[in-house]
ZAMARGU-4260 file (C-alpha; in steps of 0.2 Angstrom, whole numbers, plus 5000, padded with zeros to 4 digits):
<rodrens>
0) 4884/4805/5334 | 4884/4811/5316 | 4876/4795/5306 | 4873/4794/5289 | 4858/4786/5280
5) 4863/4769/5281 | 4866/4772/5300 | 4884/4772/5299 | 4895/4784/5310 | 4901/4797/5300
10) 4922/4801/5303 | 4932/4814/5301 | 4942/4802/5292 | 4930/4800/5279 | 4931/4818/5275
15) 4939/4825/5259 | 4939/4842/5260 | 4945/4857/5248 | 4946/4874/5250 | 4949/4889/5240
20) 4961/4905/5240 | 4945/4913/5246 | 4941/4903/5261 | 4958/4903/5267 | 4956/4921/5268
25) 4941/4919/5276 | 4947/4907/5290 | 4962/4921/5294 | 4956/4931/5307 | 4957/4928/5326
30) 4954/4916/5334 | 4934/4914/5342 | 4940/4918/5359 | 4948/4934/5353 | 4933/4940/5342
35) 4931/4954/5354 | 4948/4957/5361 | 4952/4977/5362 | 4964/4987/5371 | 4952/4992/5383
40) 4947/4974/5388 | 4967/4969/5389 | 4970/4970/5408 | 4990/4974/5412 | 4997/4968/5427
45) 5001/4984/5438 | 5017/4974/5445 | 5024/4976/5428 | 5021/4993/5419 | 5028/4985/5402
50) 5011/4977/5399 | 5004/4997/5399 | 5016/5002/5390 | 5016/4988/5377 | 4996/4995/5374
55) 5001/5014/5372 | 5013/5009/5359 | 5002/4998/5350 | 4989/5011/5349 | 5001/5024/5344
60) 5006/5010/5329 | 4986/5009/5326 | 4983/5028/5319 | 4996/5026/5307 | 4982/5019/5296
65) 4974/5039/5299 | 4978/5052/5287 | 4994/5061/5293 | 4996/5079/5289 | 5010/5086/5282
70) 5023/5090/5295 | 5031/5111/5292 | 5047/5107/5286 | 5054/5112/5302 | 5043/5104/5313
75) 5051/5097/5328 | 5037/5082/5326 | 5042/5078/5307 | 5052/5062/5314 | 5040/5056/5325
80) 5029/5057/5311 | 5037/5041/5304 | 5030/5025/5310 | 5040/5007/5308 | 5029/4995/5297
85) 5030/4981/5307 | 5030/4979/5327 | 5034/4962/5335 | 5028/4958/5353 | 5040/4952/5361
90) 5036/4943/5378 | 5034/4926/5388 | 5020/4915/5389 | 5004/4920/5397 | 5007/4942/5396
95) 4993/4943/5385 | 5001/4944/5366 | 4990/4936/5357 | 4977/4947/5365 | 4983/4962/5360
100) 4988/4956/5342 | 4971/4952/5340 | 4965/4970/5348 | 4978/4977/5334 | 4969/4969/5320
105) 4950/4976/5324 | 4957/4991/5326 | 4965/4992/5306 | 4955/4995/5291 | 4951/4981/5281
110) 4957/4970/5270 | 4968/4961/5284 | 4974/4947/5292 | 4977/4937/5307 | 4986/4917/5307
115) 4998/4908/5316 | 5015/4906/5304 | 5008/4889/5302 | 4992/4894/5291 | 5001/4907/5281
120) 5015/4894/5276 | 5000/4882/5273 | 4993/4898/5263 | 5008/4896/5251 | 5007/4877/5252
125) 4990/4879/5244 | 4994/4892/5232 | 5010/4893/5231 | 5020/4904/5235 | 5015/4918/5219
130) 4998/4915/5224 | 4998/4918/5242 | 5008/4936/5238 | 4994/4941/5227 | 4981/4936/5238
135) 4989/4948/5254 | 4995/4960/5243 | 4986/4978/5247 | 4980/4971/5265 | 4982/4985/5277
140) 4990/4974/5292 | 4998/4954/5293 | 4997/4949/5311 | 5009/4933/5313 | 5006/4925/5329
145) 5018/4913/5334 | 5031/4915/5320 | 5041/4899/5319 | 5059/4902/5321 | 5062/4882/5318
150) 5062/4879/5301 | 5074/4890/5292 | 5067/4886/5275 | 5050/4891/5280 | 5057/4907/5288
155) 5067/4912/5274 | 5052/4912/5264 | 5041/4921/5273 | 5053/4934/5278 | 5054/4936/5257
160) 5036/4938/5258 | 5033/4949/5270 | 5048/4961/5262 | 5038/4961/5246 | 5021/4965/5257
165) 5030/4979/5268 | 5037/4986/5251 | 5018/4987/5243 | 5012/4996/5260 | 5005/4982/5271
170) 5009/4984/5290 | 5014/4966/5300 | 5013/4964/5317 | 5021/4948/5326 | 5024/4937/5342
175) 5038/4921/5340 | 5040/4906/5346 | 5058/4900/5356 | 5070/4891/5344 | 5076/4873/5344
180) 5080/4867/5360 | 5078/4883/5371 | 5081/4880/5390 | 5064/4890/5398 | 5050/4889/5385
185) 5043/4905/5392 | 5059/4914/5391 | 5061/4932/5378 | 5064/4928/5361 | 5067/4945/5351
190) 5085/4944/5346 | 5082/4927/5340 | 5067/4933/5329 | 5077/4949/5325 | 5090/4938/5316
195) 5081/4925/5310 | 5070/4937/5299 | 5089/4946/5293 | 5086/4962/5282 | 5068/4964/5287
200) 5072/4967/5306 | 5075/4986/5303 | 5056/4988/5300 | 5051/4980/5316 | 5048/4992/5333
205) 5051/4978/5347 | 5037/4978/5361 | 5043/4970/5375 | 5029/4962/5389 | 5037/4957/5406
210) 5025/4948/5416 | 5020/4931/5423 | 5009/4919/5414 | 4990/4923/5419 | 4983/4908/5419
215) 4998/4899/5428 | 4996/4886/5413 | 5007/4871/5415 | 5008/4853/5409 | 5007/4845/5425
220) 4986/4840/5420 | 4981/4824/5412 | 4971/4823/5397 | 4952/4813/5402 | 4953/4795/5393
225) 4938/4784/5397 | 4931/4767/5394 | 4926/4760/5379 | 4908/4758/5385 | 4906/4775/5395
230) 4915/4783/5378 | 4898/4776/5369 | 4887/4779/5383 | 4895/4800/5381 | 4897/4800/5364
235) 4877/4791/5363 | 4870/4805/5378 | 4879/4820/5366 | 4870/4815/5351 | 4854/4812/5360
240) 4855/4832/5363 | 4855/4835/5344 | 4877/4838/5345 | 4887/4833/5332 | 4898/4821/5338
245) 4913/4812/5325 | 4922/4797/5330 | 4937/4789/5323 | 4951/4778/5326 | 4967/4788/5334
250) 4977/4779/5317 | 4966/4780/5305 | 4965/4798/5309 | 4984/4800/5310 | 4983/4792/5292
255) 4971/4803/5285 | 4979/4819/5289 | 4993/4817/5279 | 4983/4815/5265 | 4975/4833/5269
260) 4984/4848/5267 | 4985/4858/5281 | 4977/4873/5274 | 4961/4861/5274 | 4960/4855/5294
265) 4948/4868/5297 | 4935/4860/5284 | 4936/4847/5293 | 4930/4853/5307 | 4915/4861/5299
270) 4898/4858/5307 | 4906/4846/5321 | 4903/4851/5339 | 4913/4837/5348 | 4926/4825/5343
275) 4929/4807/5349 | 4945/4796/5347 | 4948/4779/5352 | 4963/4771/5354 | 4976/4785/5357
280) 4991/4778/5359 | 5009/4787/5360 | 5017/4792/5342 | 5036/4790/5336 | 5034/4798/5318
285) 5038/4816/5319 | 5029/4821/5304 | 5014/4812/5311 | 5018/4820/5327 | 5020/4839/5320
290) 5002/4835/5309 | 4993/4830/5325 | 5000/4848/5333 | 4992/4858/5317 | 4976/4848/5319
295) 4975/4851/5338 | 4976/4871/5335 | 4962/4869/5324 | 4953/4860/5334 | 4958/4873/5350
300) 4952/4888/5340 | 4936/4881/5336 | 4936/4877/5355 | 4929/4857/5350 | 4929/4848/5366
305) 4935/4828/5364 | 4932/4812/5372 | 4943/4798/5370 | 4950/4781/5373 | 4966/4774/5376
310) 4981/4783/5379 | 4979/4800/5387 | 4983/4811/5376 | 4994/4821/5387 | 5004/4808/5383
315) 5004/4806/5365 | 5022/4812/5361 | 5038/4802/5365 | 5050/4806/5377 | 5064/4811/5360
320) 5051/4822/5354 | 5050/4829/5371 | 5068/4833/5370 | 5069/4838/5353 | 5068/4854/5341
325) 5049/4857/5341 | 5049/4855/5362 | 5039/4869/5365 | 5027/4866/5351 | 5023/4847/5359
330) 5020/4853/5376 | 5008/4868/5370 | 5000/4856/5361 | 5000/4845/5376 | 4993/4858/5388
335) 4978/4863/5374 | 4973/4841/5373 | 4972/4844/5391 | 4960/4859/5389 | 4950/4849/5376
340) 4946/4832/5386 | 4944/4842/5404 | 4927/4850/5399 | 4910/4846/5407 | 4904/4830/5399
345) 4886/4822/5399 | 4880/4817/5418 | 4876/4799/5421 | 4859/4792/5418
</rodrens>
């Protein structure tokens, strides 16, 4: 575990982190599981030649950061010349979007940028919203993976930023999330995305990516929870190895996050190579709810492994937030907990 001087377990909880503009900047790129992702390493599925064709597009949209050369003024090519800014991948869960948003972003020039809807709104939260313009403004490419289509306030205003980016020369490139409520989480999303970002939808090409998910995810799992003493024995046998192991009461922890911005849950993180959690139990405050979703990305991207007691935390959100608006957000965050407590722990002595 991580211990102080005095002995004492060091917790998340006891963190206070801050972060600039800069290192804001510096966290938006993809995700560690995607620091490679190309075109050539995407695999379509043969079964359904949209994922092809999805990447043939996408690599068209890629050379319109190459010099073009003036098209003769009756070329037969001058329209095809033209490129939309923006492209949104439009597809159901587990087709491989975020794979090829990522391969998107290696292949532009610098300076860009690559965050889920929830860090560029966090972006603006830090900022504000002034700030967070002039910090993207003369980027060659936004990717937006994920953009939220459930809080019309937040969508409103990136759609106003993203007009004022498009309008200075910067690119975007997009996947969505299902609005409120939707029957079959996995289903196509585009003309709710299409609407949702109102006079900006004319500079977005649709991509659309048929397929079934790859890795057959589902919720079906159950997050590990332990003992309290095979917990310490774990936690003990991790530090042993030199990890750096946090530990922290589930409410504590709740209470702390709302006290950090959002924009910070990645400092947090910093240096910590496994979390634990004690006491899990289910939540009923939606805003605690919706901060442990934001943390539990972090932590996913940084692919931290947890270990916990209590509660599984597959089943740390109550049945009316099952049913509610953010839906599809719980039960991704629900499948990633899952991913997060299933990994090889420690054998015993």
């Amino acid at each position: 575990m991580t211990i102080d001087q005095t002995g004492a377990l060091v917790r998340l909880a006891d963190r206070a982190p801050q972060i600039t503009g800069a290192e804001i900047a510096s966290s938006l790129v993809p995700p560690s599981q995607f620091h490679n992702a190309t075109f050539e390493s995407y695999r379509p599925d043969h079964d359904y030649p949209s994922q092809a064709e999805a990447v043939s597009i996408l690599r068209t949209f890629a050379k319109s950061w190459e010099p073009q050369r003036p098209a003769g003024l009756f070329s037969r090519n001058r329209k095809k010349a033209e490129t939309k800014p923006g492209v949104y991948l439009d597809g159901g869960f587990g087709v491989g979007k975020t794979h090829l948003l990522a391969s998107l972003w290696h292949e532009a020039p610098g300076p860009k940028y690559f965050g889920t809807f929830i860090e560029y709104t966090a972006l603006v939260g830090a900022l504000g919203y002034a700030g967070a313009v002039n910090l993207l403004r003369g980027s060659a490419l936004i990717c937006i993976d994920e953009f939220e289509l459930d809080d019309p306030g937040d969508t409103m205003m990136m759609t106003r930023m993203l007009g004022e980016l498009v309008a200075s020369g910067t690119r975007i490139a997009a996947t969505s999330n299902t609005p409120p409520n939707a029957l079959g989480e996995g289903r196509f999303a585009a003309s709710d995305f299409l609407r949702e970002i109102q006079s900006l939808s004319a500079n977005f090409e649709t991509i659309r990516i048929d397929g079934l998910d790859y890795r057959r995810r589902d919720t079906e799992g159950r997050a590990v929870t332990v003992e309290r003493d095979e917990y310490d024995r774990i936690t003990g046998a991790l530090s042993s190895r030199g990890e750096t192991v946090t530990s922290d009461d589930f409410d504590a922890l709740i209470a702390h996050l709302a006290t950090v911005h959002p924009s910070r849950y990645i400092k947090l993180l910093d240096g910590v190579d496994v979390i634990g959690l004690t006491d899990v139990r289910i939540l009923h405050d939606q805003m605690a709810a919706l901060r442990l979703v934001a943390f539990i990305d972090r932590v996913y991207d940084a692919e931290i492994p947890i270990v916990q007691t209590g509660t599984p935390l597959n089943e740390v959100f109550d049945e009316e937030m099952l049913g509610g608006g953010y839906r599809k957000k719980y039960l991704r965050s629900v499948s990633r907990m899952i991913a997060l407590t299933t990994g090889e722990l420690p054998p015993h002595d």
